[in-house]
C-alpha positions as CSV (number, residue, x, y, z in Angstrom):
1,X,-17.5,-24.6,79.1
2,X,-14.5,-22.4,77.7
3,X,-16.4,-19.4,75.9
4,X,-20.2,-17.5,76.0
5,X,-21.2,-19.6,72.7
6,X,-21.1,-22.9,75.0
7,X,-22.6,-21.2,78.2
8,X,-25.0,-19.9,76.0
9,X,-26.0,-23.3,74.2
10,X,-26.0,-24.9,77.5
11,X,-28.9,-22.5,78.8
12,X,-30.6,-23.4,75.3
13,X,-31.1,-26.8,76.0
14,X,-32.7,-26.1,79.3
15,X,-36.2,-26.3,80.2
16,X,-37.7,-22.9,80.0
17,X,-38.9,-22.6,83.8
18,X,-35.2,-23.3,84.1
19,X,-33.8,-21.1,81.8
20,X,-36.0,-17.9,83.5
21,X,-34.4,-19.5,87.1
22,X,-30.5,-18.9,85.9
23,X,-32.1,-15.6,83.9
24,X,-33.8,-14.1,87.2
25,X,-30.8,-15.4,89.6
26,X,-28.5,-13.5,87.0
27,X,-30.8,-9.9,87.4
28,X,-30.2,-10.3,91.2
29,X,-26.6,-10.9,91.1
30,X,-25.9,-7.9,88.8
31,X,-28.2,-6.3,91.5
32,X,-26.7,-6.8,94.2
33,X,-23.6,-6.0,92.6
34,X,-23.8,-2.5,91.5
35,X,-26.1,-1.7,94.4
36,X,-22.8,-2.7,96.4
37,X,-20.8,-0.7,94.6
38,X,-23.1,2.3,94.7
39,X,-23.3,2.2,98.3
40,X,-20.0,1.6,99.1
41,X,-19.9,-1.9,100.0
42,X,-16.8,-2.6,98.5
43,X,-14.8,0.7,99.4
44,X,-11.5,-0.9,99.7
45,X,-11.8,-2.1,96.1
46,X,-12.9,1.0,94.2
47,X,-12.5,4.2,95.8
48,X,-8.5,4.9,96.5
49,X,-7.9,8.0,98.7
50,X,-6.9,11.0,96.8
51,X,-3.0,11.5,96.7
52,X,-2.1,14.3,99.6
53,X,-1.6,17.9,98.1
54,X,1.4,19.6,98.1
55,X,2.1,22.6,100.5
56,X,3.0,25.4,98.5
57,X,3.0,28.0,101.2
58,X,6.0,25.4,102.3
59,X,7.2,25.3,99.5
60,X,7.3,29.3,99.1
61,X,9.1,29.8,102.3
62,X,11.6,27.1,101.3
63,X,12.5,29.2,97.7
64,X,12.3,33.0,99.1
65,X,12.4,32.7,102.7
66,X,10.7,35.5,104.9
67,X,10.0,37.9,101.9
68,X,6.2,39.4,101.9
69,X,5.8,38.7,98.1
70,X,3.0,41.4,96.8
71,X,-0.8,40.1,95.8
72,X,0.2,40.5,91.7
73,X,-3.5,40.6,90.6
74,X,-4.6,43.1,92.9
75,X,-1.4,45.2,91.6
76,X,-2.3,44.4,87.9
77,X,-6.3,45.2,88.8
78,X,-4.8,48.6,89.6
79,X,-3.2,49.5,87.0
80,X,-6.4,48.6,84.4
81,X,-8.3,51.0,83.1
82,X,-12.3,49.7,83.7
């Protein structure tokens, strides 16, 4: 059986106590499958750790050294007129 059209004539010519066997062992599968996933079953599969963040304060002392650098919205809240 190459495609769905032969699976699918296949299950036609069963019987039809059959036919709701491979239909009811097919609703557990699918199941049992996105149950898995939902609890985490298969974690290695699907969830991928988040890449680490980068360290900007690291990053800031690498471009300006020791320098205090001033909090620019608290300036700019300052200098508004509410």
């Amino acid at each position: 059986m190459n495609s769905v059209l032969d699976v699918e004539q296949a299950l036609r010519q069963l019987p039809p106590v059959d036919r709701w066997e491979v239909a009811r062992w097919l609703l557990e599968d699918l199941q049992e499958h996105t149950t898995g996933h939902a609890n985490g079953k298969n974690s290695d599969e699907t969830v991928k750790t988040p890449p680490p963040l980068p360290d900007y304060s690291a990053r800031r002392r690498r471009i300006f050294g020791d320098k205090v650098l001033p909090n620019m919205v608290l300036v700019s809240r300052s200098e508004e007129r509410w």
